[in-house]
Legacy VTK file of the C-alpha trace (Angstrom):
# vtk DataFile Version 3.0
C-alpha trace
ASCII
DATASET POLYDATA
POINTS 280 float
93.249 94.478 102.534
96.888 94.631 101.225
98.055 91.911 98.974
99.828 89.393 100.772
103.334 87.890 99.113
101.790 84.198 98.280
104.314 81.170 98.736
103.829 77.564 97.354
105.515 74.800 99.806
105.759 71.010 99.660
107.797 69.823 102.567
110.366 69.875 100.616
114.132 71.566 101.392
113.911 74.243 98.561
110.357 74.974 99.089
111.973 75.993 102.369
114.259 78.208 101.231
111.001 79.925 99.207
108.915 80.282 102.008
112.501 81.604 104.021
112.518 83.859 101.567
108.636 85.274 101.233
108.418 85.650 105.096
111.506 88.019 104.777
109.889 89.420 101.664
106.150 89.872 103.015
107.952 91.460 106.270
109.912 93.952 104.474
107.104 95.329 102.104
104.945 95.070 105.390
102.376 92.912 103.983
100.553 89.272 105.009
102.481 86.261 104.110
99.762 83.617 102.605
101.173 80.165 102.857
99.369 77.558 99.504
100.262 73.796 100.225
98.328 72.219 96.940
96.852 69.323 97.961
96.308 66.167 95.026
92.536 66.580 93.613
89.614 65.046 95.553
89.760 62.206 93.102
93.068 61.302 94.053
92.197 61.005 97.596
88.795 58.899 96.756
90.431 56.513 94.862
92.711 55.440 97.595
92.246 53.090 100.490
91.354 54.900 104.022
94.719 54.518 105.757
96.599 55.575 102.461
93.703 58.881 102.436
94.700 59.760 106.110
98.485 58.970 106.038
98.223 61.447 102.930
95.824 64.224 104.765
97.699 64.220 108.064
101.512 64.941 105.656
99.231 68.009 104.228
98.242 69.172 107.355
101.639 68.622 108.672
103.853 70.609 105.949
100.941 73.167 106.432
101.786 73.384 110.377
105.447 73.184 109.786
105.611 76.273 107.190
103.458 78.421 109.538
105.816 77.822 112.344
108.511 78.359 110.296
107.408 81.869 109.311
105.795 82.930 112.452
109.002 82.149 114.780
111.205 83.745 112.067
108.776 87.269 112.145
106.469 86.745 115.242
104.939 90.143 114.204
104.336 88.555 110.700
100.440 88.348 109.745
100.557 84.422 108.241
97.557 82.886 106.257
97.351 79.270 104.959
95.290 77.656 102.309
95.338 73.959 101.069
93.347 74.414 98.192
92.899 71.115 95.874
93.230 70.868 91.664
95.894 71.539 88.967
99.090 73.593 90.860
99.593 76.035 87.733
95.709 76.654 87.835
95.648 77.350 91.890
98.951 79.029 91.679
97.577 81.267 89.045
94.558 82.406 90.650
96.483 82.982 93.610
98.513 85.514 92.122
95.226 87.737 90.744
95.132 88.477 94.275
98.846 88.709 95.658
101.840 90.835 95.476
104.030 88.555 94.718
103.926 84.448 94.078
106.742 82.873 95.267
107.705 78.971 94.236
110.944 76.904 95.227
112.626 75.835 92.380
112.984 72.068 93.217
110.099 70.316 95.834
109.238 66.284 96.343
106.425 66.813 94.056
103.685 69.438 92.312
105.038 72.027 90.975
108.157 72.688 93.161
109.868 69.830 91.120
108.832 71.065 87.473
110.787 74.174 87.184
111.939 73.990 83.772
108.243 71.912 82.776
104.984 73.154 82.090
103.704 74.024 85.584
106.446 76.326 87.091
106.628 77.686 82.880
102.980 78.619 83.109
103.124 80.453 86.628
106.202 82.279 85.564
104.575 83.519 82.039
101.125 83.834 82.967
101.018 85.255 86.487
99.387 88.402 87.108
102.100 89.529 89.589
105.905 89.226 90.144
107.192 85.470 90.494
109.859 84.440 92.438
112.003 81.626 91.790
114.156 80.663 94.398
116.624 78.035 94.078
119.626 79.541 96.119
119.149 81.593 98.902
121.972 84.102 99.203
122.237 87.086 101.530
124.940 89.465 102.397
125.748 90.576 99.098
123.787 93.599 99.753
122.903 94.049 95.872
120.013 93.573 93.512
120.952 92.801 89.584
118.595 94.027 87.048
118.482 93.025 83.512
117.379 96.227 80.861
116.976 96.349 77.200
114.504 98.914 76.741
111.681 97.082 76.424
108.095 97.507 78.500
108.832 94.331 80.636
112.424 95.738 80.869
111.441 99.107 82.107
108.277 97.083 84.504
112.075 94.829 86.161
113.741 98.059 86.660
110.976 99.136 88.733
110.352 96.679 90.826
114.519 96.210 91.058
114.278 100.001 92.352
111.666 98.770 94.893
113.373 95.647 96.149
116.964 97.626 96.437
115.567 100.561 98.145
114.019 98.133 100.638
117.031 96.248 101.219
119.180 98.767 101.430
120.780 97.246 98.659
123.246 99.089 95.615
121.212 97.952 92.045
123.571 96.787 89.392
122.187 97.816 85.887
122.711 95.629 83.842
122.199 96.243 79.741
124.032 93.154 77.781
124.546 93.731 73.840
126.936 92.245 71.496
128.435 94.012 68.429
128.300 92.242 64.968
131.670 91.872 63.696
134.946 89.552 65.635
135.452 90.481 69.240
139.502 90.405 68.109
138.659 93.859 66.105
137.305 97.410 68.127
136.373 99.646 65.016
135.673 103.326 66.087
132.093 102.201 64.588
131.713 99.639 67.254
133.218 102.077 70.221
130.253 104.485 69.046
127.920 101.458 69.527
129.303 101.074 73.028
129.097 104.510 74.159
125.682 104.628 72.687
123.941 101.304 74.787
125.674 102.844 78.291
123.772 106.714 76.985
120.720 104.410 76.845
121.162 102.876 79.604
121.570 105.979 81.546
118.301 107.018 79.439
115.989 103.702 81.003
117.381 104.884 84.498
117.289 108.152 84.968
113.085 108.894 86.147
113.697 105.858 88.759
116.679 107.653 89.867
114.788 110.009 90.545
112.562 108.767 92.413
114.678 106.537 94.365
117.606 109.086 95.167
118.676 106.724 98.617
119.652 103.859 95.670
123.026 103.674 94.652
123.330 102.421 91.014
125.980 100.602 89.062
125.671 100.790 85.957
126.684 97.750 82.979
126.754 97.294 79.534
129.061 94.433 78.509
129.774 93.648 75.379
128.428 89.870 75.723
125.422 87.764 75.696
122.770 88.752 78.033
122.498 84.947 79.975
126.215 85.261 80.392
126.512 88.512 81.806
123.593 88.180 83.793
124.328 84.827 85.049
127.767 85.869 86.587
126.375 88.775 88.151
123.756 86.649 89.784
126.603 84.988 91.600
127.329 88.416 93.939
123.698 89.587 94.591
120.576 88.818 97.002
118.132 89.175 94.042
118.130 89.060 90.206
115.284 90.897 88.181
114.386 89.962 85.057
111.133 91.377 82.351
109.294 87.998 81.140
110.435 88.807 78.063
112.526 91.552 76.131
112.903 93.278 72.723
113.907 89.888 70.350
111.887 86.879 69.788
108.321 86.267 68.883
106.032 88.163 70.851
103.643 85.264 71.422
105.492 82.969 73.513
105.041 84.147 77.133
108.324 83.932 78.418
111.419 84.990 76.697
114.679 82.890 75.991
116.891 84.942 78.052
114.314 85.144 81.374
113.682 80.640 80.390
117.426 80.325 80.637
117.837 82.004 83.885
115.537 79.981 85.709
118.360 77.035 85.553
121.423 79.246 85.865
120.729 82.401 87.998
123.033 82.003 91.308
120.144 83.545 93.214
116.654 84.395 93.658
115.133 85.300 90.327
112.442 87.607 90.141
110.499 87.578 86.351
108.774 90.769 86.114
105.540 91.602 83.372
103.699 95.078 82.819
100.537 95.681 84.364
97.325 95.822 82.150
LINES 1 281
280 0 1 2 3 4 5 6 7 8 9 10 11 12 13 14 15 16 17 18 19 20 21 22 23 24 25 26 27 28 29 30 31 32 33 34 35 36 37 38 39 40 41 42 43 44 45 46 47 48 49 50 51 52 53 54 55 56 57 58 59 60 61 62 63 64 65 66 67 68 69 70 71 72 73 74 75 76 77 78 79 80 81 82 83 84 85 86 87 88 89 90 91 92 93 94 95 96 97 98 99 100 101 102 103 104 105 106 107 108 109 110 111 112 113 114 115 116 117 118 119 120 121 122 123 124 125 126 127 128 129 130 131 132 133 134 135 136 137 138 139 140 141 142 143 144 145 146 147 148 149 150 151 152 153 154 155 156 157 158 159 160 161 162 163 164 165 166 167 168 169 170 171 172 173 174 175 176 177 178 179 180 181 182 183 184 185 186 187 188 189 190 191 192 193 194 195 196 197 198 199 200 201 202 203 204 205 206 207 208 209 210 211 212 213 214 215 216 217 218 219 220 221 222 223 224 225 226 227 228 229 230 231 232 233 234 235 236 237 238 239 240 241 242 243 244 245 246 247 248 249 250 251 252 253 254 255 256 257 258 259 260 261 262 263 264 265 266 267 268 269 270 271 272 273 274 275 276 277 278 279
């Protein structure tokens, strides 16, 4: 069975833009579309009185009938799935993705983990997942381009793939993007730091050239400003469909499971952010 893309929704406005966003997803990469409303533990449920319990089971079942409608009138040829599993969100969302393409989450809900983008639920699915995450907060089309972030690293060069993927699918131009800044005043170009330049766009052109090839229908851009890599990546999020990020890059401690420059995205990207990890 192929993987399906795997959507968490809440009845809320931005976990409608998500699941807008996976049925368009699932239906270009031809694959199911598995809908995951997380439902409050059985506890939860037990502990309240019966008409509180059924006023709270018949919302479930009624965001759960609402998404599917959604999705199947959007793409009536769309194969749609639902689950309303019960427990912790990061845990179900977790296990989800062992089994999916791609998870995708709404970066704001009415509750679960829709509303705790920058806490610890949305932060574990987005470091831990086994697969691609999604983090939609704006939904922008018409821009026809995919952004990619690159510095060389193995989650860089795992983004650039799946950027590759998304804008050959879209038939979308990819904007490189490889962010550095040189050590001394921006005031003063020595011919040291024009070397340095020339010598980040050389590897740039290094990273891309065996997706090129493989992709020769993509048209590439390619970038390397001279500026922090939230910056530049933030403003170029503001002219693109999709922006793809590696969970982390080539600085920081390679414990933590997320990297600064993918954390501070999730707040400022201007579009759909994907966060992209190797495969083991």
């Amino acid at each position: 069975m192929t993987d399906p893309i795997a959507v968490g929704v809440d009845g809320s406005g931005r976990s409608l833009r998500a699941l807008i966003w996976a049925a368009h997803e699932a239906t270009l990469r031809r694959c199911p579309l598995r809908i995951i409303h997380v439902l409050p533990s059985t506890h939860s449920y037990a502990t309240t009185d019966g008409g509180r319990a059924w006023e709270a089971n018949s919302r479930d079942q009624r965001v759960m009938a609402e998404a599917t409608a959604i999705a199947q009138e959007a793409h009536p040829d769309l194969e749609v799935t639902s689950a309303l599993p019960s427990g912790s969100p990061a845990a179900v969302l977790l296990t989800e993705a062992q089994h999916a393409r791609t998870v995708v989450l709404g970066a704001k809900g009415m509750g679960g983990f829709g509303s705790l983008l920058l806490g610890s639920v949305a932060l574990q699915v987005v470091g831990h997942a086994a697969c691609p995450v999604v983090i939609v907060n704006h939904v922008t089309t018409g821009h026809g381009r995919v952004v990619v972030g690159t510095d060389g690293s193995a989650h860089a060069q795992a983004a650039l793939a799946y950027a590759f993927e998304e804008a050959s699918l879209r038939g979308a131009q990819l904007q490189a993007v490889h962010a550095w800044s040189h050590p001394g005043p921006h005031a003063y170009v020595s011919a040291a730091q024009d070397t340095m330049a020339k010598e980040h766009v050389q590897a740039l052109e290094e990273w891309l050239a065996p997706l090129r090839a493989e992709h020769p229908d993509v048209e590439v851009v390619e970038q390397a400003p001279d500026e922090p890599p939230v910056i530049a990546l933030a403003r170029a999020s503001d002219r693109a469909d999709l922006l793809v990020v590696g969970s982390r890059g080539l600085g920081g401690f390679h414990g933590l499971a997320l990297g600064s420059v993918s954390h501070q995205l999730l707040q400022f990207s201007q579009c759909p952010l994907a966060v992209i990890r190797p495969q083991v």
